[in-house]
C-alpha positions as CSV (number, residue, x, y, z in Angstrom):
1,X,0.0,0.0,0.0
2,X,1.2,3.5,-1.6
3,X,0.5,6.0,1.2
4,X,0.9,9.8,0.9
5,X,2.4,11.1,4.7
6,X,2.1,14.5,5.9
7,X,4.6,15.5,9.2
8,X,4.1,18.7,11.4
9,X,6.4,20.0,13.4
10,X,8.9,18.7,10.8
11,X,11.8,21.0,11.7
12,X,13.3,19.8,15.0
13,X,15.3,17.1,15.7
14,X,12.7,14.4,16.0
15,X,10.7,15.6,12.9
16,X,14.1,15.8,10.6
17,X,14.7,11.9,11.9
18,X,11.3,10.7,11.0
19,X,11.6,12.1,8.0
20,X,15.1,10.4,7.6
21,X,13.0,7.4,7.8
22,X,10.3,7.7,6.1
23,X,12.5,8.4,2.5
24,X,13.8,5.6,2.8
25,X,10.6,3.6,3.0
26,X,9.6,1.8,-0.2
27,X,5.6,2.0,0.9
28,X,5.8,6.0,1.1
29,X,4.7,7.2,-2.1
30,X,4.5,11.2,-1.3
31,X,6.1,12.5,1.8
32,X,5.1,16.2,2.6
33,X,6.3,18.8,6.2
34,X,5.6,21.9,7.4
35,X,6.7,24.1,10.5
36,X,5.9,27.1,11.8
37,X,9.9,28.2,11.0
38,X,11.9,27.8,8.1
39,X,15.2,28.5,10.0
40,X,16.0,24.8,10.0
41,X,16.9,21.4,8.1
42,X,13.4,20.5,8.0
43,X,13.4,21.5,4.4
44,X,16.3,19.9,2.7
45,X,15.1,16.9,4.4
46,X,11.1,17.2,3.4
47,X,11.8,18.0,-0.5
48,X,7.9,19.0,0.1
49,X,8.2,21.5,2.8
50,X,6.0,24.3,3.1
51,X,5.7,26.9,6.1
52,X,2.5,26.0,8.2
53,X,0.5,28.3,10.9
54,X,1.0,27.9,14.7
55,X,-1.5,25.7,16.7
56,X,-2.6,28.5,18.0
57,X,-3.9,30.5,15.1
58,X,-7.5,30.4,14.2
59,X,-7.3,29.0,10.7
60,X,-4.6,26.4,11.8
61,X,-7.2,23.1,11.3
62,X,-8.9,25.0,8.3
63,X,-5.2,24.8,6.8
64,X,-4.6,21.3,7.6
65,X,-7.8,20.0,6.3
66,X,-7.0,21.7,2.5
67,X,-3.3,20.4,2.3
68,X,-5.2,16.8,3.6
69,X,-7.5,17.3,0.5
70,X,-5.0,19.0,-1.8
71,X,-2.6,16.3,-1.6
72,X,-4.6,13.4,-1.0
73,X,-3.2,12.4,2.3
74,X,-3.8,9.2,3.7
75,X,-1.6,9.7,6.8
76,X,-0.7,12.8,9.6
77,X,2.2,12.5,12.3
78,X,2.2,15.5,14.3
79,X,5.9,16.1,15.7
80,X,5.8,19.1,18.0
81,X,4.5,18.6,21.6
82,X,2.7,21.9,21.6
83,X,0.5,20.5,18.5
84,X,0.2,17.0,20.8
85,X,-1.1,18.6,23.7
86,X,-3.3,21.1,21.4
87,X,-5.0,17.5,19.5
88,X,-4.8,15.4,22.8
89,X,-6.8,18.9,24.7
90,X,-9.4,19.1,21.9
91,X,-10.0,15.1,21.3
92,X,-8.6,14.9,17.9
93,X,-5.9,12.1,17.8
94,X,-8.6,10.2,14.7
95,X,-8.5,12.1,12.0
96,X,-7.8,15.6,10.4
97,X,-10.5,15.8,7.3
98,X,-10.0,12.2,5.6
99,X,-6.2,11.7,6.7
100,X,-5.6,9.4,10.0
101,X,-3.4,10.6,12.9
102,X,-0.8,8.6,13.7
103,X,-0.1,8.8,17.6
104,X,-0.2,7.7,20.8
105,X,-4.1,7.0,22.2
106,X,-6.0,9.2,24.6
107,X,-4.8,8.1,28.0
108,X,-1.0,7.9,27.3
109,X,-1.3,11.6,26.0
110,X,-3.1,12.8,29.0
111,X,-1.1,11.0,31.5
112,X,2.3,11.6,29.7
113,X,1.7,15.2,29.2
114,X,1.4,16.1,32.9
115,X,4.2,15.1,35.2
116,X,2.5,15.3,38.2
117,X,-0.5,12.9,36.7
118,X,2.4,10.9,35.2
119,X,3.5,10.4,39.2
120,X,0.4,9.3,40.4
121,X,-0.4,7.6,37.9
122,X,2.7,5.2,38.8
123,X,1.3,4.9,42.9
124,X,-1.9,4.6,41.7
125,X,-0.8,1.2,40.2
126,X,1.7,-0.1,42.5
127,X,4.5,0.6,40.5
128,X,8.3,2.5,41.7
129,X,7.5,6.6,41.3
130,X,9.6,9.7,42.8
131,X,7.6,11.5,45.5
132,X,6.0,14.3,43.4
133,X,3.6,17.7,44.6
134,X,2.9,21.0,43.7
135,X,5.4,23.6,44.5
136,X,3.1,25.6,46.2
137,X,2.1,22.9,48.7
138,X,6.2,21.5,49.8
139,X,7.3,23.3,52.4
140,X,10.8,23.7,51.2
141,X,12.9,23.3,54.2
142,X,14.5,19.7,54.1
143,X,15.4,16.9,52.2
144,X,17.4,18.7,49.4
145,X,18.6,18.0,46.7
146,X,15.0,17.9,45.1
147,X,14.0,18.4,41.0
148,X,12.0,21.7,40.3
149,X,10.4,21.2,36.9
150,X,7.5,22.2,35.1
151,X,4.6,20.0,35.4
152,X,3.6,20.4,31.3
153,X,6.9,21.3,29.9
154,X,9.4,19.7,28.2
155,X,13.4,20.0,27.9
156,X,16.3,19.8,30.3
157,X,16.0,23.4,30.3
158,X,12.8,23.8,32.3
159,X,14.6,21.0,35.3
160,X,15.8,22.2,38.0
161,X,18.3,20.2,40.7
162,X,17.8,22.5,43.8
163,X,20.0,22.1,46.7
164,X,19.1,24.6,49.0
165,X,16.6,26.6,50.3
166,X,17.2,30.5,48.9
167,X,17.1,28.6,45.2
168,X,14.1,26.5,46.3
169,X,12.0,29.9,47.3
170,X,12.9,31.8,44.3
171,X,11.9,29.2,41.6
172,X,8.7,28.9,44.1
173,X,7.9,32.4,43.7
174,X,8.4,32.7,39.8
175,X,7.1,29.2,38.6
176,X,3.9,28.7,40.7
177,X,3.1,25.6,38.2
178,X,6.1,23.9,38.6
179,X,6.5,20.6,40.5
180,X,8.7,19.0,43.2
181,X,10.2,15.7,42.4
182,X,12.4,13.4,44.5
183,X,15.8,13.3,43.4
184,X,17.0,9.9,41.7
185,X,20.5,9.5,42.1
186,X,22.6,8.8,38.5
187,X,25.3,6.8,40.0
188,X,23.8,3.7,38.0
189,X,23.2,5.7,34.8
190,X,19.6,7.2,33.2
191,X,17.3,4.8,30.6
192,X,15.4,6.3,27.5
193,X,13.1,3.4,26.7
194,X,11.0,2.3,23.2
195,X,7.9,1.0,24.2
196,X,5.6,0.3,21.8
197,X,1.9,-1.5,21.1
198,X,-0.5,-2.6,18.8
199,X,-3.8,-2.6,18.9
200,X,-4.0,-6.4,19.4
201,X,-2.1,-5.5,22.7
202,X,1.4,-6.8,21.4
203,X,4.0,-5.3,23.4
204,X,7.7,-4.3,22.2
205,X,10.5,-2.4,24.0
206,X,13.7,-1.6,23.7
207,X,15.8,-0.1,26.8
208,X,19.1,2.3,26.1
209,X,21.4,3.2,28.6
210,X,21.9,7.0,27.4
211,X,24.6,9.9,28.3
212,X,22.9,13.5,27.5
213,X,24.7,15.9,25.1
214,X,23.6,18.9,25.1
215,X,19.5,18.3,26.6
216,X,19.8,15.7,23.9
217,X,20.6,11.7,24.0
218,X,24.3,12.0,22.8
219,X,25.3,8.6,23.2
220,X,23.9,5.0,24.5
221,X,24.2,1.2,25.0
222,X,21.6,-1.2,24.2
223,X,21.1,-3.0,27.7
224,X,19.2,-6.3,28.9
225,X,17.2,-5.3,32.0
226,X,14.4,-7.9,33.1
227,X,13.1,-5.6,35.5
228,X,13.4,-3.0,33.5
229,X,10.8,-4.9,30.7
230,X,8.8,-6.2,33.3
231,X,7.7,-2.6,34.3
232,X,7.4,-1.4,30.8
233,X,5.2,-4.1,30.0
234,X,2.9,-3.2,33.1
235,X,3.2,0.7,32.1
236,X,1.7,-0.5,28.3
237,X,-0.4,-2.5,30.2
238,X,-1.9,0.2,32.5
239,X,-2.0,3.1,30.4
240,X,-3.7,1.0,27.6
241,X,-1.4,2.3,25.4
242,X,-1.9,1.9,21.6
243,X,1.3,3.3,19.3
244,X,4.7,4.4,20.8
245,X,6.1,6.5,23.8
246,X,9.0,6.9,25.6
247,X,10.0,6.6,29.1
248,X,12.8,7.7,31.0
249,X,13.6,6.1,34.4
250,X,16.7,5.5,36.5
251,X,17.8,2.8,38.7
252,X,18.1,3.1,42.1
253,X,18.2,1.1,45.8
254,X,14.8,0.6,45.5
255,X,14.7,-0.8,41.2
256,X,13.8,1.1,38.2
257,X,12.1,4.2,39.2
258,X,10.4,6.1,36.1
259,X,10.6,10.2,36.3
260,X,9.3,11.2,32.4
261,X,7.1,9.7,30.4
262,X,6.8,11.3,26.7
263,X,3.7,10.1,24.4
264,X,5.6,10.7,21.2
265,X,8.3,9.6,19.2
266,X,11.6,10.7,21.2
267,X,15.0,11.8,20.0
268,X,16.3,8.4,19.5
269,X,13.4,7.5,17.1
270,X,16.2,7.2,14.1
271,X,18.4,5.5,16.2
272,X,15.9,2.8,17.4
273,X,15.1,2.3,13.9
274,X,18.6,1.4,12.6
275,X,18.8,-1.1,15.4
276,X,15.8,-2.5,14.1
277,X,13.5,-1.2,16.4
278,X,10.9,0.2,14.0
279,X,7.8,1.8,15.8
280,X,7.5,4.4,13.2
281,X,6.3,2.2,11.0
282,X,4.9,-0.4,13.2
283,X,2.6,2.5,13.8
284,X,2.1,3.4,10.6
285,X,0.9,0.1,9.8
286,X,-0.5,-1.0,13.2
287,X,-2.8,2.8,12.1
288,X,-3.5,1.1,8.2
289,X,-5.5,-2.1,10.0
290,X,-1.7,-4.2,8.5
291,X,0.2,-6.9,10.9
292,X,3.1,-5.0,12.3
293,X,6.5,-6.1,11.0
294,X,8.2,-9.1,12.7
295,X,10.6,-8.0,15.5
296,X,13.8,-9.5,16.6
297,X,15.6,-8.4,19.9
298,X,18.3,-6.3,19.7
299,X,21.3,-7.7,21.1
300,X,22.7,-6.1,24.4
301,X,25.6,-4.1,24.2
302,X,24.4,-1.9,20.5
303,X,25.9,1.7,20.8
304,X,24.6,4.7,18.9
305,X,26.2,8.0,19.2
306,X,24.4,11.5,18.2
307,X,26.1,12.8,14.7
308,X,25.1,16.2,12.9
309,X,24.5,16.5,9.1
310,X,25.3,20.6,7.8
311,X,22.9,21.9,4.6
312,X,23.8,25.0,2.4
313,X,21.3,26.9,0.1
């Protein structure tokens, strides 16, 4: 089956992989992207790149719906987590005019999205989560080192290890949405996990042992965790997740603990892929009503390591 693809949010680093992908996919017969910026790769990558509006503009679906029509496409993957949260917010993760969407289902978005559901979402199951409240409501005066985040936001930017009470009071007083998060130590490294599946409830994973360059995943190991599965299974399980997300964890005294969970296609989408970890397109066709690919483990011990390509015009 032919399909004609359109991405959003092509420009990034996640949208520039998945479009790294996707032209080299035999089954893709007309891949288009758009982004609210042409200051970026997007468009050498997308040889049918056009500039799109922002989520928030009032003609932004209106838009949408005529390239769907225009261009006959059978198939949208929105990229940028603003767009993710704007679909998840207003229900529409079906379809946009006659195109499917191709993400992750209702409950994984709503849970992912929000760190501080993501947190009790974990106790609320019985499964390992970091102590997690509001900033407004933790008094602040022990037990530092603690993470000050945003509960809806994304990026290592927006994280904040606090180790004392002056920094604690002034993040408290200018971020009234943030959250406080137990502190997991690092000493035995940080996980970005693949977890994928299908509607028929089949479950794939893939665990990678990851060092951060930059806010991005700059280098990892393929690892062999059993505990590690066991609890992604259970998160699929529990979140009744169709498609693919990805969670980060770390291991500590007391096992795997996980601190993020994204409902999207990470950074290491392209990476996966190469190592044969394909939920891309296992999405793609799990979305088309196909069998997903067959999948074989990949073996421990894999590396991948975070390369840049330069374009000139």
């Amino acid at each position: 089956m032919k399909l004609n693809v359109l991405v959003t949010g092509c420009g990034g680093d996640i949208g520039q992989s998945i479009g790294k992908i996707l032209n080299e996919n035999e089954n893709i017969d007309y891949l288009m992207g758009c982004d609210i910026s042409d200051k970026n790769a997007g468009q050498f990558i997308y040889k049918n790149f056009f500039l799109g509006l922002p989520y928030t503009h009032k003609d932004y679906l209106t838009k949408i719906e005529q390239v769907v029509e225009d261009n006959n496409i059978d198939l949208i993957i929105p990229i940028s987590e603003p767009e993710l949260r704007f679909f998840s917010k207003s229900k529409i993760l079906d379809k946009i005019g006659s195109a499917r969407m191709v993400c992750a289902n209702e409950s994984s978005l709503e849970i992912g999205f929000d760190k501080l559901k993501t947190a009790n979402f974990l106790k609320e199951n019985n499964l390992p989560f970091p102590d997690t409240q509001l900033i407004e409501s933790y008094p602040g005066q022990e037990n530092f080192p603690v993470i000050v985040k945003s509960r809806t936001g994304s990026g290592s930017s927006k994280v904040n290890i606090v180790k004392d009470s002056f920094e604690f009071n002034y993040l408290k007083n200018k971020h009234k949405d943030y959250i406080v998060q137990e502190y997991l130590s690092s000493e035995q490294g940080e996980y970005t996990c693949g977890l994928f599946r299908s509607k028929k409830g089949e479950i794939r994973s893939i665990i990678l042992k990851r060092e951060l360059t930059g806010g991005y995943s700059g280098y990892g190991e393929v690892v062999s965790n059993i505990e590690i599965s066991e609890l992604l299974k259970k998160i699929a399980e529990k979140l009744h997740l169709v498609g693919s997300i990805n969670v980060q964890l770390r291991l500590t005294s007391k096992g795997p603990v996980v601190f993020e969970i994204n409902p999207r296609f990470s950074s290491t989408v392209l990476f996966r892929h190469m190592f044969g970890f394909k939920d891309l397109l296992w999405s793609i066709e799990d979305k088309m009503g196909q069998g997903i690919s067959p999948y074989e483990e990949v073996a421990e011990g894999k590396q991948f390591y975070k390369g840049f390509n330069e374009y000139i015009s």
